[in-house]
C-alpha positions as CSV (number, residue, x, y, z in Angstrom):
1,X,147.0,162.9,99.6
2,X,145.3,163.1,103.0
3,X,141.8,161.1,103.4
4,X,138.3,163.1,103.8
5,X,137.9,163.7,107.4
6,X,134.8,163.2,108.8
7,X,133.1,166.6,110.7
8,X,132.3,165.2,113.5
9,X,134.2,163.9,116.7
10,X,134.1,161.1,118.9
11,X,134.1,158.4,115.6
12,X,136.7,157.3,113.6
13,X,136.6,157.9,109.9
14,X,136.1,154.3,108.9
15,X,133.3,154.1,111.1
16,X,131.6,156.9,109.1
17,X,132.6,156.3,105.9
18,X,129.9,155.1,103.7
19,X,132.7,153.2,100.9
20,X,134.9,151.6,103.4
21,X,132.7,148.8,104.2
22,X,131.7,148.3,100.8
23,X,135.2,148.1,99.5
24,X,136.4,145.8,102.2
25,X,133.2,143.4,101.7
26,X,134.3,144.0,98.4
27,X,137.9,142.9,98.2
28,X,137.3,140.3,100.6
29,X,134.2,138.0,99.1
30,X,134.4,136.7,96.3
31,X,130.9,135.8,96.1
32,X,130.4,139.7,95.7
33,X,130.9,140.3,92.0
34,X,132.1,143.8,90.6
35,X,128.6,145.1,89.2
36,X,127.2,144.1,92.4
37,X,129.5,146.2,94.4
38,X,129.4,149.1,91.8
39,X,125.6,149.3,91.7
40,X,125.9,149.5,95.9
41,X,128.7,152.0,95.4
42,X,126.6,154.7,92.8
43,X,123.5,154.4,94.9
44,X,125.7,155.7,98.2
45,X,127.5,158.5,96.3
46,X,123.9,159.3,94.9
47,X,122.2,159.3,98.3
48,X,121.0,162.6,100.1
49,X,124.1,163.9,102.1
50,X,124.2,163.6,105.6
51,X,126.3,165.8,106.4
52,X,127.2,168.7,103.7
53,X,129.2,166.5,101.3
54,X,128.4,167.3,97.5
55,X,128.5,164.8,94.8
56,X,131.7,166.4,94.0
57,X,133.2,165.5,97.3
58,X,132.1,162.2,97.3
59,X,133.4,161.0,94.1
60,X,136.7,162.4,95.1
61,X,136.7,160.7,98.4
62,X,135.8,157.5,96.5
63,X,138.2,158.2,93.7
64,X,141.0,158.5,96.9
65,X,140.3,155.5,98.7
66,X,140.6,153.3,95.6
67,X,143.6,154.8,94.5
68,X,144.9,154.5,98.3
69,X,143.6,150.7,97.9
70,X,145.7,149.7,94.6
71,X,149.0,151.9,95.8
72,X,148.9,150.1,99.8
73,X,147.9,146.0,98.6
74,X,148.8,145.9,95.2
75,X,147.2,142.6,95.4
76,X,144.0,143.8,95.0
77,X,144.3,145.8,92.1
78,X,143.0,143.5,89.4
79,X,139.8,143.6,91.5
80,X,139.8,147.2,92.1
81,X,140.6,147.4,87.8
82,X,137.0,145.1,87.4
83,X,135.2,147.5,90.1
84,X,136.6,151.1,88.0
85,X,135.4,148.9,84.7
86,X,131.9,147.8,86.1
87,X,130.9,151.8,87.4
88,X,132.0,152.8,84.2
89,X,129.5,150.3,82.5
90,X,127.2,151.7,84.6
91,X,123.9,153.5,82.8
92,X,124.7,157.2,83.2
93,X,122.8,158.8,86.5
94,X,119.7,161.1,85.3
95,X,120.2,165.3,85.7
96,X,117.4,166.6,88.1
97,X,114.8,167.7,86.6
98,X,112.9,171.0,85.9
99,X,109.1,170.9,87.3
100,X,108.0,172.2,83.9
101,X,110.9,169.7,81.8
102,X,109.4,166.8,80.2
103,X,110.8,163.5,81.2
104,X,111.7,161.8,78.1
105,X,113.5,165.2,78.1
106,X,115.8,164.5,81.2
107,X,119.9,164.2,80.2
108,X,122.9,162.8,82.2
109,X,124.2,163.7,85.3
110,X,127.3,165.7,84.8
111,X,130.3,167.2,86.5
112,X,132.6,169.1,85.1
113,X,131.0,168.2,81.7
114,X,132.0,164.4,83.0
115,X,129.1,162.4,82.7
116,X,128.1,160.2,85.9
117,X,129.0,157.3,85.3
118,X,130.5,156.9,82.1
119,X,133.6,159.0,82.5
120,X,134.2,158.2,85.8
121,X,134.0,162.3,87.0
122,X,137.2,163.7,88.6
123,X,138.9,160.0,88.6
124,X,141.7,161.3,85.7
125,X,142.9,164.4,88.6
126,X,143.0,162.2,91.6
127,X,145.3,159.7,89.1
128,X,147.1,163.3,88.2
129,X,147.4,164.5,91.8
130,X,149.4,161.1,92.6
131,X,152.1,162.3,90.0
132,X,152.8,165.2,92.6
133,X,154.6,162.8,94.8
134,X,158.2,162.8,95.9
135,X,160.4,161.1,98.0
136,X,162.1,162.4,101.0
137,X,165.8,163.9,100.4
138,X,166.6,163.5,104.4
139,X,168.1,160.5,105.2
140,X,167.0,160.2,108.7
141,X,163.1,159.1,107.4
142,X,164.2,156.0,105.5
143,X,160.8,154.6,106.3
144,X,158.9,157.6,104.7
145,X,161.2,157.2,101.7
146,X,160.5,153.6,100.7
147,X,157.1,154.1,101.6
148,X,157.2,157.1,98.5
149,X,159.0,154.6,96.6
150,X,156.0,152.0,97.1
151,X,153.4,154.7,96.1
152,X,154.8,155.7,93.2
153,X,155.7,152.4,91.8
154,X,152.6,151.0,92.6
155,X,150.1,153.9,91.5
156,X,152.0,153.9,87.9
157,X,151.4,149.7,87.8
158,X,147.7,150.3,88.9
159,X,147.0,153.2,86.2
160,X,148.6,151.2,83.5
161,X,146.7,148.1,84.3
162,X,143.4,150.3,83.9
163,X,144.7,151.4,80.5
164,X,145.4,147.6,79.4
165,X,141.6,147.3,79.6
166,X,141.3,148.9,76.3
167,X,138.2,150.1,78.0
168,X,137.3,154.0,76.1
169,X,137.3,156.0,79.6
170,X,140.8,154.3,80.4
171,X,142.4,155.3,77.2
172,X,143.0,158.9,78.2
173,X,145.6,157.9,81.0
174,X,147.9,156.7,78.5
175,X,149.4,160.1,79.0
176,X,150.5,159.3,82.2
177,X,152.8,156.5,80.6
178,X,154.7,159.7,78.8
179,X,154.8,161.5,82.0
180,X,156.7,158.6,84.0
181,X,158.8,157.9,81.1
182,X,159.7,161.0,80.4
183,X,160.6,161.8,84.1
184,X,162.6,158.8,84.9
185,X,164.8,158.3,81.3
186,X,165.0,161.8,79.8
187,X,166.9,163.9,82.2
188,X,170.4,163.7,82.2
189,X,172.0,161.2,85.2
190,X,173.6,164.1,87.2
191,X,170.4,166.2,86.5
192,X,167.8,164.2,88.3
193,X,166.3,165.9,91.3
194,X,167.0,164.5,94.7
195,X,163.0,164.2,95.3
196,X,163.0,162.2,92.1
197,X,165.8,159.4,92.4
198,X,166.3,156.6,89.9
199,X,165.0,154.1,93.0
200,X,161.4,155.2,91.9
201,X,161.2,156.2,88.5
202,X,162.7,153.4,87.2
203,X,160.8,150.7,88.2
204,X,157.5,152.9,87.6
205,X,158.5,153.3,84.1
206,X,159.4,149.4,83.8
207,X,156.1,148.5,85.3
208,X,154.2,150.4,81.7
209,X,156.7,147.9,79.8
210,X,155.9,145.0,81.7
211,X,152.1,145.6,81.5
212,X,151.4,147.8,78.2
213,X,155.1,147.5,76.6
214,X,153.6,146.3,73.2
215,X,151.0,148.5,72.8
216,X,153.2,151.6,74.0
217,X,155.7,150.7,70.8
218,X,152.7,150.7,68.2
219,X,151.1,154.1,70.0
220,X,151.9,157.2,67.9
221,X,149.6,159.6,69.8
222,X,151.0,163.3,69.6
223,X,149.9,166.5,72.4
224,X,149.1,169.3,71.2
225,X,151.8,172.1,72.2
226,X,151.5,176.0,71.7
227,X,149.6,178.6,73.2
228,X,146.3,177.9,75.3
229,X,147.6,173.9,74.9
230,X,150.5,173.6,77.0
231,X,153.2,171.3,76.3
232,X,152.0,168.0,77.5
233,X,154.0,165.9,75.6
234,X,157.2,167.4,75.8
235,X,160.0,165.7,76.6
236,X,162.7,166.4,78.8
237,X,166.2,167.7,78.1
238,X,167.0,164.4,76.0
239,X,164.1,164.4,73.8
240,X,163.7,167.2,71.6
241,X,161.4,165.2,69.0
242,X,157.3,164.5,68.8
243,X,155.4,165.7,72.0
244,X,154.3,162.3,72.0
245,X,154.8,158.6,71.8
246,X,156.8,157.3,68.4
247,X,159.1,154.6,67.9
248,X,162.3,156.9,68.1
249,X,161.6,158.2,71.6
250,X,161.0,154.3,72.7
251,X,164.5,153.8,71.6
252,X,166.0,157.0,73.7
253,X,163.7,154.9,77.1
254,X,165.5,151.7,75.9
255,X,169.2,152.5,75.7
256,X,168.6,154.6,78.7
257,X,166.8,151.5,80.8
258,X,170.2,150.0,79.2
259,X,172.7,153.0,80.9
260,X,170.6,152.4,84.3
261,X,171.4,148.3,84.1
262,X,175.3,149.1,84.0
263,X,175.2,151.7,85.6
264,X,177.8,150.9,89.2
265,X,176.9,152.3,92.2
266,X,172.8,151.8,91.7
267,X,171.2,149.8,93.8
268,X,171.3,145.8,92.6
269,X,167.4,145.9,92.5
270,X,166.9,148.7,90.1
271,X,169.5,147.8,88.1
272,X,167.8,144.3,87.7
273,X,164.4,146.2,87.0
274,X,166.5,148.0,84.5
275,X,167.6,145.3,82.7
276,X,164.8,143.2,82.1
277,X,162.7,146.3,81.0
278,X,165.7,146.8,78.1
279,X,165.3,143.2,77.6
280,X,161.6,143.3,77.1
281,X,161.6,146.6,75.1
282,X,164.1,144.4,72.9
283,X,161.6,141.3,72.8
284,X,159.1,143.6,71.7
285,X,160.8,144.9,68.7
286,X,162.2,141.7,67.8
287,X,158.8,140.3,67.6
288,X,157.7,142.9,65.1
289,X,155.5,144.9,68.0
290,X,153.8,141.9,69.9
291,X,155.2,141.0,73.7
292,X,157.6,138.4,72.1
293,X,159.3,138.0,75.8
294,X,159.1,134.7,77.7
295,X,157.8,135.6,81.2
């Protein structure tokens, strides 16, 4: 997703934007702690625009340079995990208020019904807008298709360290375990798209095992389906069970991480990522629903 570009000319976009200094002081002192950084981060996306920007705009262009952060240096994601934690801890930002409304009468700052900062406003669709990624079928931009690869792995690893939190406003993207899972084990082999090959999917889906495998075998969360509800816990053309998580649809993602481990022909590396997912889904189940795997 392309970064907010700044209106005017003649200065680059880093130069005008008001979270990329923060986030680089950020991820590179240690001496500046996570509230620190978050209380500096609400009071710019607070501020009087200077330019046009609403508060909508701003929390998206925050929400996007994070998320760009943890996909491009995954090595900063357990500090960009603290900073999401430490706005969300946040006290929530007061409405205006009315000339003629009393003070003690003041609520939250909302948008979209999201309160600001508690449920981290608009975070859960950027997250949602990274699932729209693909990689490119033409084998002439090799470059642009491991860079997809990279993206996709890394956004899935970043979202499901966020869930391992256990922090309330997390708990929601859980969801986007079921997606990945769904779209890189339930399709039949010779059915997979060309824009969604086995070279990103798999290790996406291996990385929820590796962070959150235990807790994703004791989930039992069900979607509600039907009219006006979608289908969001459908599976694919494998799964015709619960639109949800259960211990029967882990076992269809484990024989299948099992199919992509023997599977000749697959690259060496996913086939390795393949395996020791099986493996760990096996650990898991051995150890009565705890991560019973040696690391």
């Amino acid at each position: 997703m392309p970064m907010h570009q700044a209106k005017s000319s003649g200065t680059s976009t880093k130069d005008q934007d008001p979270y990329h200094p923060i986030l680089q002081a950020y991820l590179a002192d240690n001496n500046l702690s996570s509230p620190e950084a978050a209380a500096t981060i609400a009071a710019t996306t607070l501020s009087p625009p200077a330019s046009g920007e609403s508060l909508e705009d701003n929390l998206a262009h925050l929400w996007r340079q994070i998320l760009d952060l943890a996909t491009q240096t995954p090595a900063h994601q357990a500090k960009l995990v603290d900073l999401l934690t430490a706005l969300s801890h946040l006290p929530d930002a007061p409405a205006p208020r009315a000339a003629d409304q009393a003070e003690d009468a003041q609520g939250p700052l909302t948008v979209h019904d999201m309160r600001v900062w508690q449920d981290l406003p608009m975070l859960g669709w950027e997250i949602r807008h990274r699932w729209n990624d693909s990689v490119p079928e033409n084998k002439e931009t090799e470059g642009e298709q491991a860079a997809a690869i990279t993206r996709i792995v890394n956004v899935n690893r970043f979202v499901s360290r966020l869930v391992a939190t256990r922090e309330p406003g997390f708990r929601a993207h859980a969801w986007f375990a079921l997606v990945t899972l769904r779209r890189a084990l339930e399709t039949p082999w010779e059915q997979m798209a060309p824009e969604d090959p086995l070279a990103a999917w798999v290790p996406a889906a291996a990385a929820w095992v590796e962070v959150l495998g235990a807790e994703i075998y004791g989930w039992d969360e069900e979607y509600a389906a039907g009219p006006g509800a979608g289908a969001r816990g459908r599976g694919g053309p494998l799964w015709k069970g619960k639109h949800g998580f259960c211990r029967e649809r882990w076992g269809l993602w484990r024989e299948r991480f099992g199919e992509v481990a023997g599977m000749e022909g697959e690259d060496k590396g996913v086939r390795s990522v393949a395996r020791e997912a099986g493996r760990r889904m096996k650990g898991i189940e051995a150890a009565g629903g705890r991560d019973g795997v040696d690391r």
